[in-house]
C-alpha positions as CSV (number, residue, x, y, z in Angstrom):
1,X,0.0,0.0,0.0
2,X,1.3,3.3,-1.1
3,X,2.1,5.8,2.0
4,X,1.1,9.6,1.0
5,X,4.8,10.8,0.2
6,X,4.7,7.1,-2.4
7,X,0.5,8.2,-4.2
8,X,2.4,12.1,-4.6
9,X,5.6,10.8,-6.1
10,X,3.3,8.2,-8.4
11,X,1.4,11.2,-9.7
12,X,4.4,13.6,-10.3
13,X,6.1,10.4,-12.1
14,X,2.9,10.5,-14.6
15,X,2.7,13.8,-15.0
16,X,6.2,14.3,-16.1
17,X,6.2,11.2,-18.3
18,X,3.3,12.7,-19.9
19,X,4.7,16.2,-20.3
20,X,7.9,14.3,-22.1
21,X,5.7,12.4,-24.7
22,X,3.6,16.0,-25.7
23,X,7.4,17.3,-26.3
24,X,8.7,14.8,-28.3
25,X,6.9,15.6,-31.3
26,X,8.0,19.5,-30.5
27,X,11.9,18.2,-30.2
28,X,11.9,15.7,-33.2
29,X,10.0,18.2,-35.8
30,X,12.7,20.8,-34.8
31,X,16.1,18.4,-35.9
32,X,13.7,17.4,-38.5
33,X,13.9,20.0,-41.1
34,X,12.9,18.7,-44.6
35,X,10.2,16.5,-42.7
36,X,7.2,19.0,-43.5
37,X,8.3,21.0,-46.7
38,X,8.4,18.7,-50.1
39,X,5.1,18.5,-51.1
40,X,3.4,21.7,-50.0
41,X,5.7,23.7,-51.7
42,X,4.6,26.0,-54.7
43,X,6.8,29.0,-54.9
44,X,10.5,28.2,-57.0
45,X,13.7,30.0,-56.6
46,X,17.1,29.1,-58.2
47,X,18.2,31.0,-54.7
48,X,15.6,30.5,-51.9
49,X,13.4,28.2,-50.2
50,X,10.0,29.3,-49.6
51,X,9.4,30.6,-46.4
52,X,5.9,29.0,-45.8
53,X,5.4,25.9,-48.1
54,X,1.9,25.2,-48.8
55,X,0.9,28.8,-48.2
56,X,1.6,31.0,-51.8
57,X,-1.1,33.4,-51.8
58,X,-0.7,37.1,-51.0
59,X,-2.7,39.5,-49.1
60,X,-0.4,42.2,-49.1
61,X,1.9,43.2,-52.1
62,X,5.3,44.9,-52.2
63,X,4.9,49.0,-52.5
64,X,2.3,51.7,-52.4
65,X,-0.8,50.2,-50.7
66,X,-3.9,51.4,-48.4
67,X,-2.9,50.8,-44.7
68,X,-4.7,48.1,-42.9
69,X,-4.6,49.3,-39.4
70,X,-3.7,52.0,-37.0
71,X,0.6,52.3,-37.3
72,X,1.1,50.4,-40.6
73,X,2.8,51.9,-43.1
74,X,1.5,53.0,-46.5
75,X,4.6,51.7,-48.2
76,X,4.8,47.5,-47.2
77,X,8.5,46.5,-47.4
78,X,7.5,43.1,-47.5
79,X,4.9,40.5,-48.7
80,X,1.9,39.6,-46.3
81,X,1.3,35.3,-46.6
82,X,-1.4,34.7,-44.5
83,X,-1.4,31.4,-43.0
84,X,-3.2,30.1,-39.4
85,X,-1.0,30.5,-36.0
86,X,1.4,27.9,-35.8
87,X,2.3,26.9,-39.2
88,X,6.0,25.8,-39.9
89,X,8.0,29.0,-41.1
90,X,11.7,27.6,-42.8
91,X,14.7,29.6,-43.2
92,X,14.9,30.4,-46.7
93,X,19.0,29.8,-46.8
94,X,22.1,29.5,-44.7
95,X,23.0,32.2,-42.5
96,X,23.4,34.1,-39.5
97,X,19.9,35.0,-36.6
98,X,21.0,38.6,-35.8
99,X,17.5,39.1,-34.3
100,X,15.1,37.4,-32.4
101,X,12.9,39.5,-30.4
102,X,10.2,41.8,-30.2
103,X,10.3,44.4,-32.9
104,X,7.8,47.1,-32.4
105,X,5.3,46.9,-35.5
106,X,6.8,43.9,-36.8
107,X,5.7,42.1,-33.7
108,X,7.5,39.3,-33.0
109,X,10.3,38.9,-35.2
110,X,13.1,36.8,-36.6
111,X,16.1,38.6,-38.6
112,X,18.8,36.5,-40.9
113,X,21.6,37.8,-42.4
114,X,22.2,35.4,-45.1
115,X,25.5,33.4,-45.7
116,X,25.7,33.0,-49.4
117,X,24.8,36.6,-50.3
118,X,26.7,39.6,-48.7
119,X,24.8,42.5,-47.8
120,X,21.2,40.4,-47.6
121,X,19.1,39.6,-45.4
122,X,15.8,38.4,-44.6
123,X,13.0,39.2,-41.5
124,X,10.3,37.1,-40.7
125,X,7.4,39.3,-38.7
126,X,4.6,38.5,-37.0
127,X,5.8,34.8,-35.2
128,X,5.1,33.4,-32.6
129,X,7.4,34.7,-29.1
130,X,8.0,30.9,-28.9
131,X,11.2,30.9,-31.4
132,X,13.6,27.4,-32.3
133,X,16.5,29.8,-32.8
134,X,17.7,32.7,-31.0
135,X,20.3,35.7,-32.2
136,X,24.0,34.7,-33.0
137,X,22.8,31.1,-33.7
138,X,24.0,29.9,-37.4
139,X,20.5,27.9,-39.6
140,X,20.3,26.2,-42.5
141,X,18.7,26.3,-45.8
142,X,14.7,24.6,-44.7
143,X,15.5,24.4,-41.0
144,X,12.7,25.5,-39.0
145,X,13.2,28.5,-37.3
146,X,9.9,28.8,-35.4
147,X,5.6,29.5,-36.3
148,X,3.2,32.0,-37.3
149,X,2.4,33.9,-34.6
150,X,-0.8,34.5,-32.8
151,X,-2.8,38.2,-33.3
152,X,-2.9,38.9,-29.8
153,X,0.2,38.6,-27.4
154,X,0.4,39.9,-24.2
155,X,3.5,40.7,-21.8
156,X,4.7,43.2,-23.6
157,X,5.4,46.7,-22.1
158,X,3.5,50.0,-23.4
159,X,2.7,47.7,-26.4
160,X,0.9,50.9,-28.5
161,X,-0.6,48.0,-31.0
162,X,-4.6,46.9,-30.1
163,X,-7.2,45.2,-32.0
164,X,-11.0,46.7,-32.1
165,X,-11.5,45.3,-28.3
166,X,-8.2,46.7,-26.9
167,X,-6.1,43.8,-26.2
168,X,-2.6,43.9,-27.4
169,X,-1.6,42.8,-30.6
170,X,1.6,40.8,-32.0
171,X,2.9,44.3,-33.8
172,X,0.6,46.2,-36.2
173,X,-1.8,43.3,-37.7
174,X,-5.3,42.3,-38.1
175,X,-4.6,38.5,-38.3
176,X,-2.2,35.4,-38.2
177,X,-0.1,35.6,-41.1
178,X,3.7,35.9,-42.1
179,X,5.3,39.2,-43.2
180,X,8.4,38.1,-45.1
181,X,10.9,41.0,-46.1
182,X,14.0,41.1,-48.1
183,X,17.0,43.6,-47.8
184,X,19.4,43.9,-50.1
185,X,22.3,46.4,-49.3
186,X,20.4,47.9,-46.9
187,X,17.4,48.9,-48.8
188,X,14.2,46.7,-48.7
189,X,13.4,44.8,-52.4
190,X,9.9,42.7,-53.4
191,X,10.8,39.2,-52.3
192,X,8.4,37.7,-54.9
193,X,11.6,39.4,-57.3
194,X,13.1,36.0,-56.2
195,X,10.5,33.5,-56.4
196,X,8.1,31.8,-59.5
197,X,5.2,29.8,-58.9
């Protein structure tokens, strides 16, 4: 017959044994980085890999454009791909995280200065604050760096971004989805330069 101390340690056993199989999956699709990307895939570059396989379409284009909400700017520097919160995002070569952070209006945001191409480099906005990488760590072409981020985050100090109810937002957005920029030699160019469907 189990004393007290014996039933607690029993239930604190299952509990972690439990925790350790929901993480598994988490661990082995990180090391894992071609295991979601083949198929889904419909966006070709002789350079890049596609930063969202499986999601091609575009809700926001390069340029001039009407702003969507409160603090974005008329002028996008990047593509908008929506896709729903969570979805694998892939580094789209070799190179260098040199940010992973917040990043005001960006939200949530991943920076990578690219290996095989001096003077470019890519930001993924709008993730999730749960990131695979971090800044300084090296990636490589298809690894997965982390997920589309939720709309609404919270924890972040005199956040100035809100939805129509007030709650804070993951930078200036109205809904899950990937902003993918390019800079080349400083200055922002259309990613979709790069890629064909």
């Amino acid at each position: 017959m189990f004393s007290y101390f014996g039933k607690l340690f029993y239930v604190y056993f299952i509990i972690v044994l439990l925790l350790c199989f929901m993480y598994i999956p988490i661990l082995y699709a990180q090391n894992s980085f071609d295991a979601n990307y083949g198929d889904g895939e419909a966006m070709y570059s002789d350079m890049f890999a596609w930063p969202i396989p499986g999601y091609t379409s575009i809700s926001s284009y390069f340029g001039r454009r009407n702003s969507p909400t409160a603090g974005a700017s008329s002028y996008h520097l990047g593509v908008d791909i929506p896709a729903p919160e969570g979805t694998y995002l892939y580094a789209i070569d070799d190179g260098l995280v040199t940010f992973a952070s917040w990043g005001a209006g960006g939200g949530y945001t991943i920076v990578i200065e690219l290996s095989n191409y001096s003077n470019m480099s890519v930001s993924y906005c709008h993730v999730s604050p749960i990131m695979f990488v971090e800044r300084g760590e090296s990636v490589s072409k298809k690894e997965i760096i982390g997920t589309v981020g939720p709309r609404n985050v919270y924890g972040i100090q005199n956040n100035p971004y809100k939805d129509e109810n007030g709650n804070p937002t993951n930078g200036s957005t109205t809904g899950s989805h990937l902003h993918f920029a390019i800079k080349e030699n400083g200055s922002n160019v259309d990613p979709l330069d790069f890629y064909e469907k």
